[in-house]
C-alpha positions as CSV (number, residue, x, y, z in Angstrom):
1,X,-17.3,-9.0,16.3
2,X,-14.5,-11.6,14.9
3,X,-14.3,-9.5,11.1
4,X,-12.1,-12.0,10.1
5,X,-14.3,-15.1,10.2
6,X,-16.8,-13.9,7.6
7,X,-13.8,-13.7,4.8
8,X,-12.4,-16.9,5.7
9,X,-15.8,-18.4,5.2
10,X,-16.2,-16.5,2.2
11,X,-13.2,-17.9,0.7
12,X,-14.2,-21.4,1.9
13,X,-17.3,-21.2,0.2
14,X,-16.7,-19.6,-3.0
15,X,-13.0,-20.5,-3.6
16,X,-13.9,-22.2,-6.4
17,X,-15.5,-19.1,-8.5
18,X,-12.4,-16.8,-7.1
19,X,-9.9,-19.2,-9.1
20,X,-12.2,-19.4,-12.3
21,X,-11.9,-15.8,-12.4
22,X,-7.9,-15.3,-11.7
23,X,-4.9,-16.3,-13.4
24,X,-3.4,-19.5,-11.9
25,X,0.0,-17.0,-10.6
26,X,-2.6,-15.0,-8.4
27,X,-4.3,-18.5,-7.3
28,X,-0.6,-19.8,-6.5
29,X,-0.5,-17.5,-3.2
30,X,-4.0,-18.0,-1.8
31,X,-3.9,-21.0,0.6
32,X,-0.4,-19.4,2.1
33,X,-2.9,-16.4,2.8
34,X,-6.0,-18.1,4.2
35,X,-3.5,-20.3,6.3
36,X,-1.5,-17.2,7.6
37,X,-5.1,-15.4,8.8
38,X,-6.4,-18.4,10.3
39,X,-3.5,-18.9,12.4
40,X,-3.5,-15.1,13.3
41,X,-7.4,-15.7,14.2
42,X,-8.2,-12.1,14.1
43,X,-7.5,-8.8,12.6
44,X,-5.5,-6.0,14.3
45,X,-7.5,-3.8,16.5
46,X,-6.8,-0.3,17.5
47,X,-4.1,-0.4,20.6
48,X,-2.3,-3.5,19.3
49,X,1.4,-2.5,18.8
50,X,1.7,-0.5,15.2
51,X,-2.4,0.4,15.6
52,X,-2.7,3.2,17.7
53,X,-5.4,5.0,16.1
54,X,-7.1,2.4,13.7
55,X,-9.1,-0.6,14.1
56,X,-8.2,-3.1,11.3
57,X,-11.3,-5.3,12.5
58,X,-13.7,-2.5,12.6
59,X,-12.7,-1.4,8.9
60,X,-13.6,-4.9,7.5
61,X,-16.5,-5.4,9.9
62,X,-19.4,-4.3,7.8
63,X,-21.1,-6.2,5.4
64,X,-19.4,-5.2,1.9
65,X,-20.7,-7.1,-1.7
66,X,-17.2,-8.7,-3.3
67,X,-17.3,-9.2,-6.8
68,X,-15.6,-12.2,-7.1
69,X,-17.6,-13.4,-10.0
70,X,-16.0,-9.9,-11.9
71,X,-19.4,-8.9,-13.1
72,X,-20.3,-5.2,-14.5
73,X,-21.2,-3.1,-11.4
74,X,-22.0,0.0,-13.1
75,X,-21.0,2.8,-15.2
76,X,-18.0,4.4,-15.4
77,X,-18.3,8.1,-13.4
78,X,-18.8,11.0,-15.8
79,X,-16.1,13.5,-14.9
80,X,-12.4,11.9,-15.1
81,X,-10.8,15.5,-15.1
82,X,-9.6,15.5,-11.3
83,X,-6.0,15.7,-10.5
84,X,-5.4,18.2,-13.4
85,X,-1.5,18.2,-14.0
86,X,0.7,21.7,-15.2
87,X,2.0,21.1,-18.4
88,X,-0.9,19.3,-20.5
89,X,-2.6,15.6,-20.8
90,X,-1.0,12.8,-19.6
91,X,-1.4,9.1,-19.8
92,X,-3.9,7.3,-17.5
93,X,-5.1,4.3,-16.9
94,X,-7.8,3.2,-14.4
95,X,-8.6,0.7,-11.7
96,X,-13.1,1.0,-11.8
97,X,-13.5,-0.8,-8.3
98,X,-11.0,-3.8,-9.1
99,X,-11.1,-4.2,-12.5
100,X,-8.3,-2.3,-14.8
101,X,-9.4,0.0,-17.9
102,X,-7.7,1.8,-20.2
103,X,-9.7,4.7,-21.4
104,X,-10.0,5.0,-25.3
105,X,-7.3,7.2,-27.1
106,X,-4.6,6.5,-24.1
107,X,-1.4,6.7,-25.6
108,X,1.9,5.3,-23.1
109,X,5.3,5.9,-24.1
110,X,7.3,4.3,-25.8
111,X,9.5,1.5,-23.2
112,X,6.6,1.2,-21.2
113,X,4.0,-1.5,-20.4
114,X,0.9,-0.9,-18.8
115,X,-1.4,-3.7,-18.6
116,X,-4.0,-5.6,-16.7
117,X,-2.5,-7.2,-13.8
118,X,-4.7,-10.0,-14.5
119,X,-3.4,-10.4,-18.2
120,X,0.5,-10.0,-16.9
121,X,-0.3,-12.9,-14.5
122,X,-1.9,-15.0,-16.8
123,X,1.5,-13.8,-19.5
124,X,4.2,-14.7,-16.9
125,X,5.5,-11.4,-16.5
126,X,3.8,-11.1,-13.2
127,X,4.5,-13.2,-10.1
128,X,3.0,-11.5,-6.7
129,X,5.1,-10.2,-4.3
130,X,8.5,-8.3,-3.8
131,X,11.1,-10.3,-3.0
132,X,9.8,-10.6,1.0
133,X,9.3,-7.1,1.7
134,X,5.7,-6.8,3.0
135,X,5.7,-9.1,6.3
136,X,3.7,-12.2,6.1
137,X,2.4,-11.5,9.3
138,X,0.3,-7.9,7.4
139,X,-3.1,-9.1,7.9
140,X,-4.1,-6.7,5.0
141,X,-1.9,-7.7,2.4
142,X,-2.9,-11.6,3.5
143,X,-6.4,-10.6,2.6
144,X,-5.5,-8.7,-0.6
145,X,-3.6,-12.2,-1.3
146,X,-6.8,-14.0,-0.3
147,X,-9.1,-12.2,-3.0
148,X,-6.9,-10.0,-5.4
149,X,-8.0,-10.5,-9.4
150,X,-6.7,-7.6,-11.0
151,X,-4.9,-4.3,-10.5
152,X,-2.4,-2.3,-12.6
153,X,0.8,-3.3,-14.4
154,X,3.2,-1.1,-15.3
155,X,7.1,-2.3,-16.2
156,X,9.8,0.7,-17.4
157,X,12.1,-1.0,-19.9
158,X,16.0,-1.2,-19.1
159,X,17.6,2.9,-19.5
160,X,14.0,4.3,-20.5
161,X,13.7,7.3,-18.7
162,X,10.1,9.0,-19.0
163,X,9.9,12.8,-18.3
164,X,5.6,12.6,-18.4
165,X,4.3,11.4,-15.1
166,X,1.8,8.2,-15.0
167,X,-1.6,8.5,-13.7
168,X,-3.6,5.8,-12.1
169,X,-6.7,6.5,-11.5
170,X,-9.2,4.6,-8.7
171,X,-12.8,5.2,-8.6
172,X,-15.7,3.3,-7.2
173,X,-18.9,3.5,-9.3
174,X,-21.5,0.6,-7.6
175,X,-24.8,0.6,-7.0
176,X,-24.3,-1.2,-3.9
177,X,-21.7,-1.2,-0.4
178,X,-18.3,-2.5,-1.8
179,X,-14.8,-4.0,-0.7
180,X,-12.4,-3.9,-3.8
181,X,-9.4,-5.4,-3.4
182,X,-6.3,-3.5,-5.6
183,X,-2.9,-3.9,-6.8
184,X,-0.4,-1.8,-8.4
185,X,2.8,-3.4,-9.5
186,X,5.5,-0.9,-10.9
187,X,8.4,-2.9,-12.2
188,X,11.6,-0.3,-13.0
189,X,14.3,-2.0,-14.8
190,X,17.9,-1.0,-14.2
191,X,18.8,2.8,-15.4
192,X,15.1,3.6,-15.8
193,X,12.8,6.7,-14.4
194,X,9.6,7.4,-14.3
195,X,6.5,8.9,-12.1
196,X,3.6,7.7,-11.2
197,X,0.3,9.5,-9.5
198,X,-2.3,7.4,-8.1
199,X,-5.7,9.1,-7.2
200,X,-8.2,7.8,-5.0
201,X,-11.4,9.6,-6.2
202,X,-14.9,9.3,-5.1
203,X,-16.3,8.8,-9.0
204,X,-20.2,7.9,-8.8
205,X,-20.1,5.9,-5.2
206,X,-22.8,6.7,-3.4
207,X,-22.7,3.7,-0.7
208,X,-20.3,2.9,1.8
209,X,-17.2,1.3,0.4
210,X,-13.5,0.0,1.4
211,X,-10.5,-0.3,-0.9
212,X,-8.1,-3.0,0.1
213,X,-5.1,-2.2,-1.7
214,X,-1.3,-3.4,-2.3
215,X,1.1,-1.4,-3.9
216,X,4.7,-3.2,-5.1
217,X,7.2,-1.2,-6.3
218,X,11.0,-3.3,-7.9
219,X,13.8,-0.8,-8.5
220,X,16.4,-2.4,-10.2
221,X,19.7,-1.1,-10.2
222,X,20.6,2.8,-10.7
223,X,16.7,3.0,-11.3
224,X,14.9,6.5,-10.0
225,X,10.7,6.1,-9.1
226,X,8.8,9.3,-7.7
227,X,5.4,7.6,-6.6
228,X,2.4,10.0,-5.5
229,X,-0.4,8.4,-3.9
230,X,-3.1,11.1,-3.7
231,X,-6.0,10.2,-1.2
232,X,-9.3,12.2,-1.9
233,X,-12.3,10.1,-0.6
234,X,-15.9,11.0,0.2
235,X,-16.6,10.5,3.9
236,X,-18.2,6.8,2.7
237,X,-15.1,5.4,1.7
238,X,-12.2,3.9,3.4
239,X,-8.7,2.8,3.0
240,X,-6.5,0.0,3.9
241,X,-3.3,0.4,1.9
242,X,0.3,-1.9,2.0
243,X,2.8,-0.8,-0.2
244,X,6.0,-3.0,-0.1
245,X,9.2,-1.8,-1.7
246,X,12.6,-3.4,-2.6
247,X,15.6,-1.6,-4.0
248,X,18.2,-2.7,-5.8
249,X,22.0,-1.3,-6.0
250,X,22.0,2.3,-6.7
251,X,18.7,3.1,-6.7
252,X,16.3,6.0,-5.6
253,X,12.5,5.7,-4.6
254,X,10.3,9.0,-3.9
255,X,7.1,8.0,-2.1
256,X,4.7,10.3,-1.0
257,X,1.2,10.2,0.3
258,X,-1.6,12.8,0.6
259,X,-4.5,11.8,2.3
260,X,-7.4,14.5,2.0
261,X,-10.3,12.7,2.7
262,X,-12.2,9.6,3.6
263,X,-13.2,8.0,6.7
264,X,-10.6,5.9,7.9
265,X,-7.1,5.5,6.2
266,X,-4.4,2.4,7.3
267,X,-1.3,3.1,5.6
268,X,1.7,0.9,5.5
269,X,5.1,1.2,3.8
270,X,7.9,-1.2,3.8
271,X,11.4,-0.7,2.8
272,X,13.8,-3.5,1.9
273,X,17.5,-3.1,0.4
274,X,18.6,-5.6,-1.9
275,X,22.1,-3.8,-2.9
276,X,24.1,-0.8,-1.9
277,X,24.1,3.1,-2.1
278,X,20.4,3.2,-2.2
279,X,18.2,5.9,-1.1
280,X,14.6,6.4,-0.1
281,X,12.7,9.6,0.7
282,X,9.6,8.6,2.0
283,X,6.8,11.7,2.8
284,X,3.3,11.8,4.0
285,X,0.9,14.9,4.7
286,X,-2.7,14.4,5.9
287,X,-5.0,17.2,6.5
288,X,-8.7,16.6,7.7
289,X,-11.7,17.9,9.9
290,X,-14.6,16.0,11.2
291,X,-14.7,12.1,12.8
292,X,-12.2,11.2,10.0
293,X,-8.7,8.6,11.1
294,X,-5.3,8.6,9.7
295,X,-3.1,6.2,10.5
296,X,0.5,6.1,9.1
297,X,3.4,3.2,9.7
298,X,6.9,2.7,8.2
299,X,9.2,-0.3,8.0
300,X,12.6,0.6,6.7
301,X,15.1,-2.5,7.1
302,X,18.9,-1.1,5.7
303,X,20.4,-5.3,5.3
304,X,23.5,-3.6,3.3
305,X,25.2,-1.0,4.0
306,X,26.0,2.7,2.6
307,X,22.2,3.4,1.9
308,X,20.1,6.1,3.0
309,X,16.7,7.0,3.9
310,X,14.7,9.8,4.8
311,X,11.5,10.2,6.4
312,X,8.8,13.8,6.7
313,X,5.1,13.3,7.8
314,X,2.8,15.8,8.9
315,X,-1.0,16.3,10.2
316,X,-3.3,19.3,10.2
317,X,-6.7,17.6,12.4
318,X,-9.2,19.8,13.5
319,X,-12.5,19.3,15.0
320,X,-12.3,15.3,16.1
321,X,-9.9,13.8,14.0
322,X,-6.8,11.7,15.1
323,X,-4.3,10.7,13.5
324,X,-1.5,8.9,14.2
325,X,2.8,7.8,13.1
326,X,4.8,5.0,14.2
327,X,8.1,4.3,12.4
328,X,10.8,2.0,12.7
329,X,14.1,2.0,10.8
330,X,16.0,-1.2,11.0
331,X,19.7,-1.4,10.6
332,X,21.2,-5.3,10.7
333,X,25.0,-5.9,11.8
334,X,25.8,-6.6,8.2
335,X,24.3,-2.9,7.4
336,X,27.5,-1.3,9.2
């Protein structure tokens, strides 16, 4: 089965009510999209080159409910106290499915925004993408571009430094199988800092689900971002995850990702300097039993020179699990 045909006709026949329900900045990118996945005519199965141990097709395959008319699908899960972190409350926003919420009493530091992505894009302080750094050839970003309406903002003001990590919570709670499609845009303004912990949780899911997500992540100069990505699924839930990055002069991105549960996981990081005497650690650590898949892949390209990256990832599989690593660091003549 050909998953890809059933979204492109999706998106021919309801790409009316998808633009009445997004800002016209995420409408701007959607034809590039559908063009780029008809052209590519499928999605990427398991033993194309960067796929050794996931299907892409077989991930989007099933029948999953889209709510592209952004209609309540149910209440919001009961217990929020997961990822409990030393040292007291912190500040947390949430992505419920696709749709952002700020629970009631949040308080966010002073310097930073944390908004809607929707309500950025429809401001003009949000334009999608990072400067080129997730290929246009990523069939899942393409379809996060195809049907992305909301997601998570968050922009550190120029020299704010935050101490307090940020959480981001994700949770699915619908009463039916679901693909929701997510963004996270961190913005980090030159001589800023700040962490930020996303949590994949099961919340009140009790069908078979798939989250389709992008993360985008602007370091401007001398800026410092530690993002945590914490994976903790039920074995109905699945994860295709991009997460493009671009650093400017001087700065330092921390990303790690823990994947602890789930069915099948696609991760995909890509690293793009845009100025010198930057520096990327980049980590991953999956541990899991049963029929579960892990797939990790890494892009770094070093275009200018004296920068520095880092890579650790490691697996703990038991019973029939696989998972899987394929990395490529890129260095370009002008780079040395």
């Amino acid at each position: 089965m050909n998953a890809l045909t059933q979204y492109l006709d999706l998106y021919r026949s309801h790409r009316a009510t998808v633009e009445a329900n997004s800002p016209a900045a995420l409408n701007a990118g959607r034809e590039s999209a559908f063009r780029r996945l008809e052209a590519a005519g499928r999605l990427p199965e398991r033993g194309d080159e960067g796929y050794a141990a996931v299907s892409v097709n077989e991930m989007f395959a099933p029948d999953y409910g889209m709510n592209i008319e952004r209609r309540s699908l149910g209440n919001l899960p009961g217990r929020l106290s997961a990822c409990a972190i030393p040292g007291g409350a912190i500040p947390t926003v949430m992505l419920v499915n696709d749709t952002y919420y700020r629970p009631q009493g949040t308080d966010l530091p002073a310097g930073v925004t944390v908004m809607s992505l929707a309500e950025a894009a429809g401001k003009g302080l949000y334009t999608p993408g990072v400067d080129g750094a997730i290929p246009a050839d990523n069939a899942m970003a393409a379809l996060n571009d195809l049907f992305v309406q909301d997601g998570v903002y968050i922009r550190v003001g120029r020299g704010v430094r935050i101490e307090k990590p940020l959480r981001v919570l994700s949770v699915f709670a619908a009463g039916m199988p679901l693909l929701a499609t997510r963004r996270i845009h961190i913005d980090m303004e030159a001589d800023s800092a700040l962490t930020v912990l996303v949590c994949d949780h099961p919340g009140a899911q009790q069908h078979d689900c798939l989250s389709d997500r992008v993360v985008e992540i602007a370091a401007g100069e001398r800026s410092e971002c530690n993002f945590y990505d914490l994976e903790e699924s039920p074995a109905n839930c699945s994860r295709a995850s991009v997460t493009g990055i671009v650093q400017s002069e001087g700065s330092h991105v921390t990303a790690t990702a823990i994947s602890l549960g789930g069915a099948v996981s696609r991760n995909d990081f890509f690293v793009k300097y845009a100025g010198e005497h930057c520096r990327t650690d980049l980590g991953g650590l999956v541990i899991g039993g049963g029929e579960r898949v892990a797939d990790f892949n890494t892009r770094i390209t070093h275009a200018m020179p004296r920068c520095a990256s880092r890579q650790l990832f490691k697996y703990a599989l038991f019973d029939t699990a696989r998972g899987a690593f394929e990395g490529l660091v890129r260095v370009c003549p002008e780079a040395v």
